[in-house]
N, C-alpha and C positions, 0 to 999 in steps of 0.2 A: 395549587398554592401560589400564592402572588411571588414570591421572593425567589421559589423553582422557576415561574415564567419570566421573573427581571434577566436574572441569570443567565437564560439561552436567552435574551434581547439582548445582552452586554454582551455574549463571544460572537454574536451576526452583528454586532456594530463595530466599526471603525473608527469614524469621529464622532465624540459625545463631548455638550457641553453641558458646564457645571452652571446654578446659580442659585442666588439666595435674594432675602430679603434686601428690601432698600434700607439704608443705613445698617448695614451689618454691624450684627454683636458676637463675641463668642463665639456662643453655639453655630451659629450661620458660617464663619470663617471657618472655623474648627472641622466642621463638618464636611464644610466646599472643599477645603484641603486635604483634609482623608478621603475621600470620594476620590480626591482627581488621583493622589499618591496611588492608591487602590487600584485605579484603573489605569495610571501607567504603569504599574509592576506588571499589569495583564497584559501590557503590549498593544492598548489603545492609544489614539492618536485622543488626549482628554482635556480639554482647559478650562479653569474659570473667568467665567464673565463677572464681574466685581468690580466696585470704585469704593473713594471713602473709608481705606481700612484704617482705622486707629492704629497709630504708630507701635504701642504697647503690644500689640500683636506682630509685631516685624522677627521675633524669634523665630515664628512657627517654620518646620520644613512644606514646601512645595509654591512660594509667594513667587518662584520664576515662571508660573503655568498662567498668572493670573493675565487675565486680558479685558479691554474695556469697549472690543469690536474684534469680527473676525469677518475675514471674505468668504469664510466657510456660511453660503448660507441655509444650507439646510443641512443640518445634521444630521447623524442617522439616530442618535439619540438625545434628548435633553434631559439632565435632571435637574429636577426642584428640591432644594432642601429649604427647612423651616418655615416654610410657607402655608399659608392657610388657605388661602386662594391667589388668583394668578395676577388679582392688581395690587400684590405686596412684594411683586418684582418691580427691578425700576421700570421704567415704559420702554424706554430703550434696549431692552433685556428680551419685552415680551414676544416681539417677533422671531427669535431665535426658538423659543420654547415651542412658541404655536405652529412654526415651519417643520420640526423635526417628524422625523417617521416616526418616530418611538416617544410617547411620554412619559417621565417617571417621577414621582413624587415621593418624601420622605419628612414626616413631618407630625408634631407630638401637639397640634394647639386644638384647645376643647373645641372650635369648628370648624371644620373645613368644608371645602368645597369638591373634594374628590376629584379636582381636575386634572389628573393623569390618565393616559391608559391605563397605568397599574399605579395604583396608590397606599403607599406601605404608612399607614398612619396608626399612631399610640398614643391616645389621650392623653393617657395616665403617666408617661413616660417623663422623666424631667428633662429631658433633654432632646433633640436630635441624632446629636452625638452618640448620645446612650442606647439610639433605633439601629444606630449604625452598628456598634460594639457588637451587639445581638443578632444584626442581619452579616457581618463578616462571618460570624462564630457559624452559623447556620450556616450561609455558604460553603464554608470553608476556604473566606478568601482570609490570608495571612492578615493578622494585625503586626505589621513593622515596629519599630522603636518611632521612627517617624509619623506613621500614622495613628501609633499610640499617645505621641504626646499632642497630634492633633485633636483626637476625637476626647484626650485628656481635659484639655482647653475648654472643649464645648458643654464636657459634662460641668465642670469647676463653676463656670459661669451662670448656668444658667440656675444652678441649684445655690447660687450667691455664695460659695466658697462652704458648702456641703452646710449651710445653716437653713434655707427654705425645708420648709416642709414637704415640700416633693422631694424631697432625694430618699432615694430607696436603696436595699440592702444591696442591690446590684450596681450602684453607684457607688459602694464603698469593694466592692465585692471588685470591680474594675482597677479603683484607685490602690489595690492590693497587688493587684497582678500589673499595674504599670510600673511600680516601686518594683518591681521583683524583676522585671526587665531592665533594666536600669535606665527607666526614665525618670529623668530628677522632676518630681512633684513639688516641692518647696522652691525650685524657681518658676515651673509655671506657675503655682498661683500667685508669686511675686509679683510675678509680669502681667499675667492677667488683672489680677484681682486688688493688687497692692500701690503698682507702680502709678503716677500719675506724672504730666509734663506740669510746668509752672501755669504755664494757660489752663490747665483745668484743673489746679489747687486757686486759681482767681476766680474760676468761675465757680466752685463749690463753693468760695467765699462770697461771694454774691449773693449766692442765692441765700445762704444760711440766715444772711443779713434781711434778705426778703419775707424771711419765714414766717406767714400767719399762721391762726390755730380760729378755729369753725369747729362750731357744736358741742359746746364743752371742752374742748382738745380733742376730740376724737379724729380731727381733719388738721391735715397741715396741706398749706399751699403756699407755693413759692412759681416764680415764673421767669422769663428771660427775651428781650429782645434781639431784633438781627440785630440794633443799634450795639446793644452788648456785646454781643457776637461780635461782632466786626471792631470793636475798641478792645476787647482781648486779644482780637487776634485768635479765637477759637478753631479748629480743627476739628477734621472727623476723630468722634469718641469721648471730645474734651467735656459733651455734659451728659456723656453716660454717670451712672452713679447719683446724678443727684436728686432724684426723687428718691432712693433709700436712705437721705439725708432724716426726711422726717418720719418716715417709720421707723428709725431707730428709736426716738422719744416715746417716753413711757407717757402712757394715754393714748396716743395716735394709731387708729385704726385704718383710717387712710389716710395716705399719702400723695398729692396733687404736683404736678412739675408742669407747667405749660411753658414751651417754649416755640417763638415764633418759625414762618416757614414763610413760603412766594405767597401763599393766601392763609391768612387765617396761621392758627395757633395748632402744635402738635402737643393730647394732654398722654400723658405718661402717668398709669394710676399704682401704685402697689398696698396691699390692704396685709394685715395682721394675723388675725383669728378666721373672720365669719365672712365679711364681707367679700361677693363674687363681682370685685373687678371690675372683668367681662363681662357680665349682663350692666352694670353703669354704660361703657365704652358702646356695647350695642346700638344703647340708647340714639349714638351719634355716629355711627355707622362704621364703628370700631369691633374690637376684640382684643382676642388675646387667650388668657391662662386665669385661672378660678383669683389669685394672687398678684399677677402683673397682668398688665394690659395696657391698650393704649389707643386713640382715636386723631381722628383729624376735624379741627373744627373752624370751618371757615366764616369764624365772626371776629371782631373785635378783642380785644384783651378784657377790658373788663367785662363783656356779655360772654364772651368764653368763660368765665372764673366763675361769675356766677351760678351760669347750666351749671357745669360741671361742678361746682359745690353742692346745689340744690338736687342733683341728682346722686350725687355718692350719698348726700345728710338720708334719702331715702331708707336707705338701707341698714343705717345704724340702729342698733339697740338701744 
């Protein structure tokens, strides 16, 4: 059983370091902090490697672990959380993973790449967070008030405040027994889910402004320059959110956000009913989740908008 062999890996290791995807959301932070909290109540030497965290997550317990280089250079262990493969850590990240004795992976996205020694992966799962809730229980490593309102964090997020259709009985079945510990749920999802800075109510307002509609309205597309960027004043996290600007509109099956990067344009999809995302995203050497997903597309703004419209219109009914 992979989770019996993680287990004797974590009491023969000493320092183990945590990481997650590039531009962390949620679930990835959430996750990376119950992991590290976890493993210092064990009496490991644990930290994450992390940059870029959205302010609005400054609540959560364990943000004194985080680190953005260590001189520890081989670990005895690395974990990967929410990751589908190993070039969705930042690059600077990667050599800490690929040096360690021990690889371990944790991670819920429809494809992976199984690049751990041991890879605890759940399709179906909506969360990270929610692999983790399940792989503690199973252990019998203690869920804290602390690591409960982390791995809290990660489920709320990623299930879009318990309304995505991935969220499952287990996900309410958690949010029961966090409330009963007396972790306050109606300020996480405040903070998570609710709160936003002034810089990112401008940039929602932006974009909102931008909003087209393709294929009858079944498509909405909005997009964002660094020029933007940079005359907001935008920060890590400020344009989370707003591709589910336009799937909230009635008609809109998918949902388009391209926003600029060093090359080229990052698109951000989320679909409604039918439509799978991920196999769009593939297309462009993306992925993701049957419902969110998202790619990197190193062309132009308007040759970016186009693919990526011509290719989601495929799929519509």
């Amino acid at each position: 059983m992979t989770l019996d062999e993680v287990l004797v890996e974590i009491k023969e290791a000493e320092n183990i370091v945590i990481m997650a995807h590039e531009a962390p959301d949620g679930d990835a932070i959430g996750s990376s902090f119950a992991m590290c909290l976890a493993l210092r109540n064990m009496n490991k030497n644990a930290y994450i490697l992390m940059k870029d965290i959205p302010e609005n997550f400054s609540y959560l317990p364990g943000k004194e672990f985080v680190i953005t280089e260590s001189e520890i250079e081989t670990f005895d262990m690395a974990i990967a959380l929410d990751c589908p493969n190993l070039k969705r850590i930042p690059a600077e990240f990667i050599p800490y993973f690929e040096n360690a004795k021990v690889k371990v992976e944790f991670d819920h996205h429809n494809r992976n790449d199984m690049f751990g020694d041991y890879n605890v992966v759940n399709h179906v799962s909506p969360a990270t967070a929610q692999i983790l809730v399940s792989s503690f229980e199973y252990l019998g490593i203690e869920i804290t008030k602390d690591i409960g309102t982390c791995l809290l964090t990660g489920v709320i997020t990623d299930t879009n405040g318990f309304r995505n259709s991935n969220v499952t009985v287990e996900s309410f079945e958690f949010a029961s027994w966090a409330l009963s510990k007396g972790i306050n749920l109606s300020k996480v999802y405040k903070e998570a889910m609710l709160t936003m800075t002034k810089e990112k109510f401008e940039a929602q307002k932006l974009a909102m402004n931008r909003l087209e509609f393709f294929a009858e309205g079944k498509i909405a597309f909005t997009y964002m320059t660094t020029e933007d960027s940079l005359k907001l004043n935008l920060k890590a996290g400020d344009k989370d959110g707003i591709v589910e600007i336009g799937k909230s509109i009635e008609g809109v099956e998918v949902s388009i956000f391209l926003y600029e990067k060093e090359k080229g344009y990052k698109a951000s999809l989320r679909s409604n009913e039918y439509v799978n995302v991920s196999e769009v995203c593939l297309m462009f050497g993306g992925g993701g989740h049957i419902k969110a997903a998202g790619a990197n597309m190193n062309m132009p703004l308007e040759d970016a908008k186009k693919a990526i419209i011509a290719e989601a219109t495929k799929y519509l009914r």
